[in-house]
N, C-alpha and C positions, 0 to 999 in steps of 0.2 A: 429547181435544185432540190431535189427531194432522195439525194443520197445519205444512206446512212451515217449515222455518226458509229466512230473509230469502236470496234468489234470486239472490245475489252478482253482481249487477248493476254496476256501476264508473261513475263519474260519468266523464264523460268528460274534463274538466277538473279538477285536483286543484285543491282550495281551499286556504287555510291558516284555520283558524277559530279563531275565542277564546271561550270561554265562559264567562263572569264567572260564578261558582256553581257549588257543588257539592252543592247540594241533588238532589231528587227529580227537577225540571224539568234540572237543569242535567247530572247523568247520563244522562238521558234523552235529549238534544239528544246526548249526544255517543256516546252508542252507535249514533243513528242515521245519525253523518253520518261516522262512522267504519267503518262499516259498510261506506260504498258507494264508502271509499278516500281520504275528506277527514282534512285532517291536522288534527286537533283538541286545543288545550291549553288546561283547564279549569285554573282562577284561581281561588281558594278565599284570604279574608282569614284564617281559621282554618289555626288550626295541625294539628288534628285534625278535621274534619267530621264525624267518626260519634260525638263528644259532643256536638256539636252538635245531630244531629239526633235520636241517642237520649235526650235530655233534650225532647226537642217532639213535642207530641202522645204522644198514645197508640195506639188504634187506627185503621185507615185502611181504608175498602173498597177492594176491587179488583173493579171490577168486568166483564164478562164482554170489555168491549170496549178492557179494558185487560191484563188478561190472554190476553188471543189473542196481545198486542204481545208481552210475557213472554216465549208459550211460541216466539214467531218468534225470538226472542232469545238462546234453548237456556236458560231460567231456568225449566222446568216441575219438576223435580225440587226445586231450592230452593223453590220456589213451593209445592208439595205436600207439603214438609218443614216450611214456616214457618208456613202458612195455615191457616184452619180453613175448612170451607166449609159454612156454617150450613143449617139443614133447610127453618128455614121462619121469618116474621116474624110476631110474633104482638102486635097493638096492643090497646092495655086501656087501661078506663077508670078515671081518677086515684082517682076517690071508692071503687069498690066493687071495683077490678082486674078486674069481668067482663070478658070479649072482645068488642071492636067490631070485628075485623078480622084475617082471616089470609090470610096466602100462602104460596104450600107454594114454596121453594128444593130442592126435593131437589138432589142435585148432578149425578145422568145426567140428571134429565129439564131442567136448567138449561143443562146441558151441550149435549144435542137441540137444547133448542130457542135457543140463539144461539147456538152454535159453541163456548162456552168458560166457563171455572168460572165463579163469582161465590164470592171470599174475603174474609176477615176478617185481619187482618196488623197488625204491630206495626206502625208506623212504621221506627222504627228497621232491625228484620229488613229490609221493602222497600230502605230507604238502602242498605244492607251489601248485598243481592244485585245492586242495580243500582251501587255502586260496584265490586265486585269484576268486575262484566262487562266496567266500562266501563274498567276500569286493567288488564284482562288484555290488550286490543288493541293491536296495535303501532302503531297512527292515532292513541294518545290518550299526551297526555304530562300529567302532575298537577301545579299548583304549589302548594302549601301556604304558606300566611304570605303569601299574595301581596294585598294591599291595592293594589286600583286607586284611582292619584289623580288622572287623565284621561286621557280617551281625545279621540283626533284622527279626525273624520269623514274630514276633507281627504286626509289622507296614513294612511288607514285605521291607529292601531296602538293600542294600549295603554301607558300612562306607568305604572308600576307605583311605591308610595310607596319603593322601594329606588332607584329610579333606571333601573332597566330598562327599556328599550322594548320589544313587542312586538307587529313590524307585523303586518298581517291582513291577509284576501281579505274579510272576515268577522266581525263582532263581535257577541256576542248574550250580553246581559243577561239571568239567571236570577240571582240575587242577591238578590231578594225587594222591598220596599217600602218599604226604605231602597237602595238603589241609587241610587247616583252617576249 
């Protein structure tokens, strides 16, 4: 995996963006758009997000076209720290466990042939290395205990249940399936 990391390209326009979540999706949005120089402040109702997420779920693939993003990311070392990168799937059947089915994973020839690993990862571990990416950036400011109680399309901001306003260029819900 020896593709380059993300090509410091600069938007040309700085945005200001809000991103409601601090999940997997909601990390993810904000290492990319911090990246390219957008000023980014992830909103999280939780007081700590990584009990959150390390209590949900257990395992998570990662698969080849998600870790190329990773290793763009400079997260190949945690990635190859956390991950396992399995050999091969092996499908059996319920009654008698013989095999109806395998696939060889090896990890070079997986590697070859799409550009990039295919791993196995806690949940939690991926949270923690894409949180740590995303609050190490000087683009990305964190709000904790932040409960949004509406947002205003019109005069783009965020109304926060403290009373804070937080206007925007930019407003993007990752907060999951109860989202306001």
């Amino acid at each position: 995996m020896n593709e380059p990391l993300y090509d410091g390209r600069q938007a040309r326009h700085r945005l200001r963006v809000v991103v409601v979540g601090c999940g997997l999706a909601g990390l993810s949005t904000a290492i990319t758009l911090s990246a390219s120089g957008h000023a980014v402040t992830i909103l999280d109702a939780a007081s700590s997000p990584t009990l959150r997420e390390a209590r949900t779920g257990a395992g998570i693939q990662v698969s080849p076209n998600m870790s190329r993003i990773l290793v763009r990311w400079g997260l190949a070392k945690a990635l190859d720290a956390l991950g396992v990168q399995p050999q091969a799937a092996v499908l059996r059947r319920y009654v008698d466990g013989s095999v109806v089915g395998y696939s060889c994973w090896d990890a070079e020839a997986m590697t070859e042939r799409y550009g990039a690993g295919y791993y196995h990862l806690h949940r939690a571990d991926l949270h923690r290395i894409l949180f740590d990416r995303a609050v190490s950036s000087t683009n990305v400011t964190l709000k904790l205990g932040a409960r949004v109680a509406s947002i205003d399309p019109d005069a783009p901001s965020v109304t926060l249940s403290s009373g804070d306003v937080l206007p925007a260029d930019l407003i993007i819900g990752a907060d999951g399936v109860h989202s306001l």
